[in-house]
N, C-alpha and C positions, 0 to 999 in steps of 0.2 A: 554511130549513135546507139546509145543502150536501147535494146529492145525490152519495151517498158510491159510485155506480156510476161519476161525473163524475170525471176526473182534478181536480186541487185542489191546484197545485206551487208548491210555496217551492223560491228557489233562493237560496241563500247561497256567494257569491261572490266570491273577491278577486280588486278590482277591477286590471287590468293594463291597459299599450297596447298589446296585441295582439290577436288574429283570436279570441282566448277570450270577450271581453269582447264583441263583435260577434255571434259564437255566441248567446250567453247573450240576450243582446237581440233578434235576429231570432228564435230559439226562444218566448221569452216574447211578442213581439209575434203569431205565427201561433196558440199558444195562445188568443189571446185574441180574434183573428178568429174564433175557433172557440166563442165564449162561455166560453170554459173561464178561472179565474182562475188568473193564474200574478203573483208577483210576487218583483224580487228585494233581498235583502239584502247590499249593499253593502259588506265589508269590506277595513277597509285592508291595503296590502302588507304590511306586517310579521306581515298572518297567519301567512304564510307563512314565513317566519323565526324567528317569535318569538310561535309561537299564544299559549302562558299570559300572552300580553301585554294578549290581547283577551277579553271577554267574552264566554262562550260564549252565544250567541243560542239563544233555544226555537223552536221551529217556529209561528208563527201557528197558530191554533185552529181555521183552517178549511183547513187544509191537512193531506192525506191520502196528498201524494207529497214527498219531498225529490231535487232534483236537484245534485248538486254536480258539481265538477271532482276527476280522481284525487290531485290534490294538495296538497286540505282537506286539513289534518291531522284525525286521525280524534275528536278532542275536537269540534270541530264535526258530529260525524253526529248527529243524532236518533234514541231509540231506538225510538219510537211511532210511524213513520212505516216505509214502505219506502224504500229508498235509490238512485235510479240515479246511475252517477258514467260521466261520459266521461273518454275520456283523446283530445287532442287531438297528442298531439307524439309523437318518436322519440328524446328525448332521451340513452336511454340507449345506443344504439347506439354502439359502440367507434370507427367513422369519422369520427363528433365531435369525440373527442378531440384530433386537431391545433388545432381551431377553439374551447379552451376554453384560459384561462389556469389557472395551477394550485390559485387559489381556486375558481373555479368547477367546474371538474372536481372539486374534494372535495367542494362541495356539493351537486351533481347524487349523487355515491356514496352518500354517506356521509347525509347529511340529507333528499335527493330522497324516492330510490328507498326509504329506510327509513321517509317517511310513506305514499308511493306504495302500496306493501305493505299497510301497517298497514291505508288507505282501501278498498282494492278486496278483502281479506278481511275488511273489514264489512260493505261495501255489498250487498243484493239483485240488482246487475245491472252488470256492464261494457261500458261502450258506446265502440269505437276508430273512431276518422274514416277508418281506411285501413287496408286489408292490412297494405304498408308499415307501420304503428304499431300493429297489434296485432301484427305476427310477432314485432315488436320486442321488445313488452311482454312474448310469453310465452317470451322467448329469454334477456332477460337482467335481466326487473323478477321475474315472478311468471306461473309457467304455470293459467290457469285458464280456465273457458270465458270466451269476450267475443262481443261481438252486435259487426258490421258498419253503421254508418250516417254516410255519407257527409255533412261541411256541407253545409248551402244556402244558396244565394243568391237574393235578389230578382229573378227575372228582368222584376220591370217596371218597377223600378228603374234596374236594369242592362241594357241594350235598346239595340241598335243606334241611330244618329243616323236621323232622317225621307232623311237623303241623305249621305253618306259621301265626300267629291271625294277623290281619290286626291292626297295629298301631295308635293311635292317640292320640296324632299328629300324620301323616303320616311321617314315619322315610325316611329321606334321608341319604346317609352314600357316606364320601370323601374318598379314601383311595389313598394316593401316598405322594410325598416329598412337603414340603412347600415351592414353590417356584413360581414365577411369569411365567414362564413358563408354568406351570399345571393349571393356570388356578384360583389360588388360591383367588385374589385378588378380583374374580367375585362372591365368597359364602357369605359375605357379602348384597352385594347389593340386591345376589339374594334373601336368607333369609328375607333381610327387604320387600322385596318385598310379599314374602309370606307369612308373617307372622306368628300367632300362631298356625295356623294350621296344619303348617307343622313342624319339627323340623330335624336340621342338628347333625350327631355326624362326626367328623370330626378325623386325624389322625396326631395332630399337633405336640406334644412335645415343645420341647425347641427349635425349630425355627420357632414355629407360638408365642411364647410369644411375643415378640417386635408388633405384627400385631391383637391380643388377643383384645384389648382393641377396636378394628374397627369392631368387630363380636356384632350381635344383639345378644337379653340373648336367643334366640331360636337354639343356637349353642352349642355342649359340644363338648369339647377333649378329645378326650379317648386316648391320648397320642400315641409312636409308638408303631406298634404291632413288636415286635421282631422274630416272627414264622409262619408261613404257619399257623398251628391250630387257633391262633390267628387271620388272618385275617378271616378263616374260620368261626372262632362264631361268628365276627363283623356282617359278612353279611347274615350269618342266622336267624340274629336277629333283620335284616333293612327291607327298603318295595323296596326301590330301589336304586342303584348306580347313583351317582352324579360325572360327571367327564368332565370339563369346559376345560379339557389340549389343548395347541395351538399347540401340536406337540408331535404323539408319533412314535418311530419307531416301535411298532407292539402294545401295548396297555396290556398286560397281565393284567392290573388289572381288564379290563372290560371281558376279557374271563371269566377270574374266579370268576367275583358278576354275571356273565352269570350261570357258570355251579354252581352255586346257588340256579337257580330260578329267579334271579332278572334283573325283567328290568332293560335298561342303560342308563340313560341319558345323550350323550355324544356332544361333540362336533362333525360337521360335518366337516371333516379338513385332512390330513394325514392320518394315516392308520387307524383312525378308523372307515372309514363307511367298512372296510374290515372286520371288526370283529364285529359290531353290525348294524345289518338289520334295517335299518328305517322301523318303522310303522311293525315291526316283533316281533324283539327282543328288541326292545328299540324306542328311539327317538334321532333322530340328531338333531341338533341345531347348526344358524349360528353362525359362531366366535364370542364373547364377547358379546351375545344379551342377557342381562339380560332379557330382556322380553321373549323371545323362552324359555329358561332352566325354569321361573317360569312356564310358561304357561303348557310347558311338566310335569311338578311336577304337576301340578291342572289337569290336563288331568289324569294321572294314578290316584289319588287319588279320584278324583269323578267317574270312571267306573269300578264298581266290574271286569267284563266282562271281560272289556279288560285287567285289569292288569292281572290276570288271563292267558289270552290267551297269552299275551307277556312274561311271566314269565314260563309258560308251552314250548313256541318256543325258550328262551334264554335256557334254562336247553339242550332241543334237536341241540343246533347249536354248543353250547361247545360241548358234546359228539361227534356230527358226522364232526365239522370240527378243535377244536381246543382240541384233547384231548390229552395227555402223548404217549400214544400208537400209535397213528396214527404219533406223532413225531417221534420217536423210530423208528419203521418201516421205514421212509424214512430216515432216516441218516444210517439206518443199508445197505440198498440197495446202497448207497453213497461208505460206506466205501469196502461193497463187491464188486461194482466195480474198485475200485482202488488194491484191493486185485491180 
């Protein structure tokens, strides 16, 4: 019989291609390092759109916690269980709105935020990946308390190379979705700016081809990476992360070219001076300033020293402030309170 002291987490889940679904998986994976059973249920994207379309699922019988995301509509919460719900994004924050067409802009207001609401005044607990995305949350979704916990990353996973040769060109490496939003539109510019001596490998696929033809030839796509491994040899194989995004709600890609080794060159903006230390572990840069992101790119590449120093302090910031385990640990203390 379940020892009902023992967390015991169902997590019902729609399934996306993003950093949620990654969450979700490295969470239930360190549960279970931990003996603890956690397993999840898979539901399709039209959850999300179009809940009454799907059957609402029961909570398995030996489960004692429900973990959802803030944007189950709230017909999926269970009422025999306690509820933790994270919220992983900043979506609703008004300096979006340039970067939404005016579908999706009504659907984020109008359909988002009104199950968003409905989820986190049911749930037992609120849990925001970032300052950034909780000030957010209680600014312009719904003011209520929320708990602080940071993503994790595998840091053994994600681990510098046995031996690192310094590149040249000095390698820059994009890793996220192609889209205006991330920042996309400024690797262009910047590369021309920088020229030969630097070079971009980027992570485009089939939705950077329409935009392919605007990239200087000091650019390559190495297409999507479909797996954690995959991203992991990208950036064991670059000198540093390039990442221009005008909004993240907590930034995983830069934890993880972190617990690599690699500086970050990011934007200074939303949650990322939370996750990478200017003048540390990386370098910030004003919004859209092509000339900051090149400059930072010529700055690491001309200082043995420093890249050095900043790639030694990124590798120790993922470990002591964004690893898997230091995750783990606070959701489990979450769920044993509610216990």
């Amino acid at each position: 019989m379940q020892d009902q002291q023992q967390p015991a987490v169902w997590f019902p889940t729609i399934r996306t291609d993003s950093g949620t679904a990654v969450f979700t998986e490295r969470l239930v994976d360190g549960l279970r390092q931990r003996g603890l059973r956690a397993e999840i249920t898979w539901l399709p994207h039209r959850a999300e759109f179009a809940p009454w379309s799907i059957p609402v699922c029961e909570p398995p019988s030996w489960a004692n916690i429900t973990h959802v995301n803030t944007w189950l509509h709230s017909r999926f919460l269970p009422r025999n269980t306690p509820v933790v719900a994270t919220l992983h994004h900043a979506i609703h924050h008004p300096d979006l709105k340039p970067y939404k067409d005016w579908l999706r802009f009504r659907y984020h207001k109008y359909w988002m935020a009104y199950i968003e609401r409905q989820t986190m005044l049911r749930v037992n607990c609120v849990v925001a990946v970032s300052q950034f995305a909780l000030d957010t949350a209680r600014r312009y979704l719904l003011d209520i308390p929320m708990q602080l916990i940071s993503n994790g990353v595998d840091v053994v996973r994600f681990q510098p190379p046995v031996y690192r040769a310094a590149h040249r060109p000095f390698r820059l490496l994009y890793v996220g979705n192609w889209a205006e939003l991330k920042g996309v539109d400024l690797l262009g510019p910047i590369m021309e700016n920088l020229g030969n001596s630097f070079e971009l490998r980027y992570t485009g696929g089939a939705e950077a081809n329409s935009a392919s033809h605007k990239l200087p030839a000091n650019t390559f796509d190495i297409g999507r990476l479909s797996s954690e491994s995959g991203v992991a040899d990208a950036m064991q194989q670059a000198d540093a992360l390039i990442f221009p995004s005008r909004s993240e709600g907590f930034g995983l890609v830069a934890a993880e070219a972190m617990a690599c080794g690699l500086p970050v060159i990011a934007t200074r903006g939303s949650s990322l001076p939370e996750v990478v230390e200017d003048g540390v572990s990386g370098i910030l840069c004003n919004k859209d300033n092509v000339a900051n992101f090149s400059d930072a790119a010529r700055k690491l590449a001309a200082n043995p020293e420093l890249y050095k120093y900043m790639a030694k302090a990124a590798r120790m910031r993922a470990i002591n402030r964004f690893s898997s385990e230091g995750m783990v640990d606070a959701y489990v203390k979450i769920y044993t309170r509610y216990l």
